[in-house]
C-alpha positions in Angstrom: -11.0 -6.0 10.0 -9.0 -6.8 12.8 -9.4 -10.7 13.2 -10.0 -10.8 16.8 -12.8 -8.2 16.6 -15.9 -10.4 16.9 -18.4 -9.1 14.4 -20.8 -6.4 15.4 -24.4 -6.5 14.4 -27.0 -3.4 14.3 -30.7 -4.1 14.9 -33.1 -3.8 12.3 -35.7 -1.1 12.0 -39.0 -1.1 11.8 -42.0 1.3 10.8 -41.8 3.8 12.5 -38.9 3.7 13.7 -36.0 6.7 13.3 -33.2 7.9 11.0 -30.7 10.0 11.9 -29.4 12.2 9.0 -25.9 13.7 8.9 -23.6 15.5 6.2 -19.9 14.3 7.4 -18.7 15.2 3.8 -19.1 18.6 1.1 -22.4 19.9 1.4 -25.9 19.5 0.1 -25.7 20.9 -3.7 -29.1 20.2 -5.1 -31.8 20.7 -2.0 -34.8 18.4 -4.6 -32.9 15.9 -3.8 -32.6 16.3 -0.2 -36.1 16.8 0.0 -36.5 13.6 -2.6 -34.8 11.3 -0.6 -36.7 12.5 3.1 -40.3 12.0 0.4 -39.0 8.8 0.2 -38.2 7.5 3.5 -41.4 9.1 5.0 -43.2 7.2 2.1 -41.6 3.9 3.7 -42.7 4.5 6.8 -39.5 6.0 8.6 -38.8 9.3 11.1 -35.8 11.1 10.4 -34.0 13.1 12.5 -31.1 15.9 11.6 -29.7 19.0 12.8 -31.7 22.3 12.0 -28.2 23.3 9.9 -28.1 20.2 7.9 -27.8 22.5 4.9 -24.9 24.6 5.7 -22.1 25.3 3.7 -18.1 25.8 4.9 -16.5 25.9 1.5 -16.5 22.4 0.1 -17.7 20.9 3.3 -20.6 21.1 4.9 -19.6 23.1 8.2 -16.3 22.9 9.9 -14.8 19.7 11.2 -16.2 20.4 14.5 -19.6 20.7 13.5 -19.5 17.9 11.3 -18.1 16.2 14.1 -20.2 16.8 16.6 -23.2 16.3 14.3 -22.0 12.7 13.7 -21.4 11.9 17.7 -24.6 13.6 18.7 -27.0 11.6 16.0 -25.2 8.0 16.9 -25.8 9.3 21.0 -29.1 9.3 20.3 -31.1 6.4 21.9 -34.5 7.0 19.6 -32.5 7.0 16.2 -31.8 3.4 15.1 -30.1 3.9 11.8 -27.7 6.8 10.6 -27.6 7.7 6.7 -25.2 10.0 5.2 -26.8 13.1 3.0 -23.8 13.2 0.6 -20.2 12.6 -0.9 -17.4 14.7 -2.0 -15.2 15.0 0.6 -14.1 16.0 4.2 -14.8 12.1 5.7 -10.8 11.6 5.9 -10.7 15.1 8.0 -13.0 13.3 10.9 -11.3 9.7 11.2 -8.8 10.9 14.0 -11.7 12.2 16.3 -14.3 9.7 15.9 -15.3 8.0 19.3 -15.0 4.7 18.4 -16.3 3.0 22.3 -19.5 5.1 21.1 -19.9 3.0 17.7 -19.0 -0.2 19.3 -21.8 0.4 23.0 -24.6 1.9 20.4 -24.4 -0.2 16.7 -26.5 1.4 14.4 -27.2 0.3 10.5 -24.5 3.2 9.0 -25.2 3.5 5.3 -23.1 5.6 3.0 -20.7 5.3 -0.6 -18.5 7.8 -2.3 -16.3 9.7 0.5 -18.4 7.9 3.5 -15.7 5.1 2.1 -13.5 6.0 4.3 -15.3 5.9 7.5 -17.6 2.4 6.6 -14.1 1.1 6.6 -12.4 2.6 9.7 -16.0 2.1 11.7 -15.9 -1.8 10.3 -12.3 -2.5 11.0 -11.6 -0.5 14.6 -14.7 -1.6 15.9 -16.2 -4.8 13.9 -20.1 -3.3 13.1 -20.7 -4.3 9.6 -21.6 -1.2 7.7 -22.9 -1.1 4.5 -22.3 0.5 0.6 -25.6 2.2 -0.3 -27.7 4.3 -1.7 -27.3 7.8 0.4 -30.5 10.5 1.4 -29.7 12.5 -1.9 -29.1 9.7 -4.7 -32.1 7.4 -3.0 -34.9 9.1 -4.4 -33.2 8.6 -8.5 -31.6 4.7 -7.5 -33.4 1.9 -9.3 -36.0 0.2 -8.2 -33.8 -2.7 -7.2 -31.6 -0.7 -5.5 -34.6 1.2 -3.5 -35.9 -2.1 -2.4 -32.4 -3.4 -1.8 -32.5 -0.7 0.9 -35.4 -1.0 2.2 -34.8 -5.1 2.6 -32.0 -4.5 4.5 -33.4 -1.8 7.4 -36.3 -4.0 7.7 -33.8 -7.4 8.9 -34.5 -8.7 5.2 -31.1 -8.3 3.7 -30.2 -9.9 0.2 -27.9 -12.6 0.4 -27.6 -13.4 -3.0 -27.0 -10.5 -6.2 -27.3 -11.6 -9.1 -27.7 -8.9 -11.8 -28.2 -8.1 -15.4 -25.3 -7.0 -17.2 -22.2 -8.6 -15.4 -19.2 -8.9 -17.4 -16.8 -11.8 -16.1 -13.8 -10.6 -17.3 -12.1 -13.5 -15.6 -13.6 -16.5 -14.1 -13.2 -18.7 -11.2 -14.7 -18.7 -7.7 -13.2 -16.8 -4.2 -14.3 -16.7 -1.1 -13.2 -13.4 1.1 -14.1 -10.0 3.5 -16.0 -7.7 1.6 -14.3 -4.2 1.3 -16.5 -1.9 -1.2 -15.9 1.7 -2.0 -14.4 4.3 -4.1 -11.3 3.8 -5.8 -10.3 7.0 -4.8 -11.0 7.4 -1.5 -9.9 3.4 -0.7 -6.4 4.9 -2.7 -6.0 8.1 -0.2 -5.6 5.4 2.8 -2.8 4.0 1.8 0.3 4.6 4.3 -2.4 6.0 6.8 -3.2 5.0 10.6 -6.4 4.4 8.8 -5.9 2.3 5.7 -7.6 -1.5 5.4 -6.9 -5.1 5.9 -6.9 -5.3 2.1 -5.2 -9.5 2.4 -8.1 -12.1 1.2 -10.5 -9.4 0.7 -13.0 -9.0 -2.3 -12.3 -5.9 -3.5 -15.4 -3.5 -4.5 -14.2 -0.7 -6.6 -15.9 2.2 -7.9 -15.6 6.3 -9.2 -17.0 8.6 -11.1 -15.5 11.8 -12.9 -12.1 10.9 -13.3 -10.0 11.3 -16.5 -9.0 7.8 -18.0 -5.1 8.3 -17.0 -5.9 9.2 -13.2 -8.0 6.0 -13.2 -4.9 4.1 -14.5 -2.7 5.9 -11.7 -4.9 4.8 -9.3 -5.3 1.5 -9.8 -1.5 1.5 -11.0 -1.3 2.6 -7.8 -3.2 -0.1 -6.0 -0.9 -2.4 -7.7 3.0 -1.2 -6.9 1.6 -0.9 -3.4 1.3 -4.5 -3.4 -2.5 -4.9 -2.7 -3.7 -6.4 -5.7 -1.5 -9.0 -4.6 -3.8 -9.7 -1.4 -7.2 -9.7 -2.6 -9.2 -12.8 -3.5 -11.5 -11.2 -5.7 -12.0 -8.0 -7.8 -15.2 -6.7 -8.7 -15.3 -3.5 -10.8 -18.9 -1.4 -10.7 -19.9 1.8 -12.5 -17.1 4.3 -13.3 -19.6 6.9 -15.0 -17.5 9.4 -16.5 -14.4 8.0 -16.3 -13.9 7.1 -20.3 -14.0 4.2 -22.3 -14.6 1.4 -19.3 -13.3 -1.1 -21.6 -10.1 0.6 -21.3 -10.8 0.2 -17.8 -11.4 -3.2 -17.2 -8.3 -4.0 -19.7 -5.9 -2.4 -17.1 -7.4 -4.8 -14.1 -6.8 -7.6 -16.1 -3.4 -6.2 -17.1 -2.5 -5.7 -14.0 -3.7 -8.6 -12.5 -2.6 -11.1 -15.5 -0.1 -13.3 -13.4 -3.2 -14.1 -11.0 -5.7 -17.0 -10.6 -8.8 -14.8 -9.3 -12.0 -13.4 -10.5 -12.4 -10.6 -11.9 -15.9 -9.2 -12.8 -16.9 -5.8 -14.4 -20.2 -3.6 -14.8 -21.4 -4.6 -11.4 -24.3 -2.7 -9.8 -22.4 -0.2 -7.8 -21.6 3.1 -7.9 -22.9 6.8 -8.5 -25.4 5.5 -11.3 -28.8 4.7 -10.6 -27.7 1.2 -10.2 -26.0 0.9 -6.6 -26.9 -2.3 -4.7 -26.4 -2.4 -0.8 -23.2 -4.3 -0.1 -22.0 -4.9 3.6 -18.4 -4.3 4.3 -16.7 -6.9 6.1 -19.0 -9.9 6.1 -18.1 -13.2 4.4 -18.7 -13.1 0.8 -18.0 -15.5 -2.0 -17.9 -15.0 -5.8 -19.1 -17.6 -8.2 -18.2 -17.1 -11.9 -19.7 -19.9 -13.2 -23.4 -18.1 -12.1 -22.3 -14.6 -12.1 -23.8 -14.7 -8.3 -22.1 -12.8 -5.2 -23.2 -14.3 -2.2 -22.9 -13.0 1.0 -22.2 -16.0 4.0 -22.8 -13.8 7.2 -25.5 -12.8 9.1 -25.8 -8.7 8.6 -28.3 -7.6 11.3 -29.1 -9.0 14.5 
């Protein structure tokens, strides 16, 4: 984030209150889960609100650029919806960066929840304009996250969000302690920024990573990749979460530590994040520290207003 952004806070909701729903990325695949996921957040207590052509289909993306566009613009316009939550990944979130409306974020925060290919706009929301968005659970993995990770999302749009995750599981592949801006998402996507108008502040950052579906040797190019860029060199932390179907993740946490062997900082793996059932809410760009002494992230700003 830009350091003279002052943070940006979203209200939190409350019974009754609404969610807008929007498909900025490939479209809706499996309609049980779309249909899981609105059970769900009726069953909490929540409106929702989405276009009547939420489930169209343009290709790989759900509805040309425009309408994806549009859809995104006209849901944050909206005065009665108080929280926006992606549908789905895959891809087309890097097509919309240059056109968002940005003074529109910044006049009317909302709680913006997304992972996968919504990557790319938590971070360009979070460092053009300073609202802290957050790495979650979307409408059409909600309904099959954990329990944790349900509740975890449901602390969080009620003005209860976790400060402290400490989980089951957590490899400390290297130990220590750091203290930076939290910038969570897929390896992929976070990769496909470099050299781009819209890449991050990646200097004193903990670094969230995540993917799934990769072969072992594109994992390896990308965070080969990461390296010769020189960004490994700026973070203060690096936290590895699920990489389902990637191969052996051994093999993966060996190359972190490989490439990261002439550095003093943490490095943890099998964190509880990702497109597993497992997928914690995380908020990018608040303070966060890592303490590998308790295996405990802790996060040291205040996330909703």
């Amino acid at each position: 984030m830009n350091a003279t952004l002052k943070p940006i806070l979203a209200a939190p909701l409350k019974k009754g209150d609404t969610i807008g729903i929007i498909a900025p990325a490939g479209p809706v695949r499996n309609e049980t889960d779309f249909s899981g996921g609105l059970k769900l957040l009726t069953d909490l207590g929540f409106k929702t609100r989405y276009r009547s052509d939420i489930l169209r289909h343009h290709d790989y993306l759900a509805g040309t650029d425009q309408e994806r566009l549009s859809e995104f613009h006209e849901l944050w316009r909206d005065p009665e919806v108080q929280a926006i939550l992606a549908v789905r990944g895959g891809y087309g979130c890097l097509r919309l960066l240059p056109d968002l409306d940005f003074d529109l974020i910044r006049q009317q925060p909302k709680m913006f929840i997304g992972f996968s290919d919504l990557t790319v706009l938590l971070s360009e929301i979070q460092q053009k304009t300073g609202l802290i968005t957050f790495h979650g659970p979307m409408l059409t993995t909600l309904a099959r996250s954990d329990r944790d990770s349900q509740e975890g999302f449901f602390d969080l749009l009620t003005g209860r969000p976790r400060t402290e995750i400490k989980t089951t599981g957590l490899e400390i592949l290297k130990g220590g302690q750091a203290t930076g801006r939290l910038l969570a998402g897929n390896l992929t996507s976070l990769v496909h920024l470099l050299g781009t108008p819209f890449e991050p502040e990646w200097r004193d950052t903990i670094l969230v990573l995540e993917d799934i579906g990769e072969a072992p040797y594109r994992i390896d190019r990308l965070l080969t990749h990461l390296w010769a860029a020189g960004k490994l060199e700026q973070i203060a932390g690096l936290v590895l979460g699920d990489f389902d179907q990637c191969g052996d993740r051994e093999a993966i946490w060996q190359r972190a530590l490989d490439l990261l062997a002439h550095r003093a900082i943490p490095i943890w793996g099998n964190f509880p994040c990702g497109h597993g059932s497992r997928n914690l809410i995380l908020p990018l760009g608040a303070q966060a520290q890592l303490d590998s002494s308790s295996g405990r992230l802790t996060i040291l700003d205040q996330l909703v207003r």
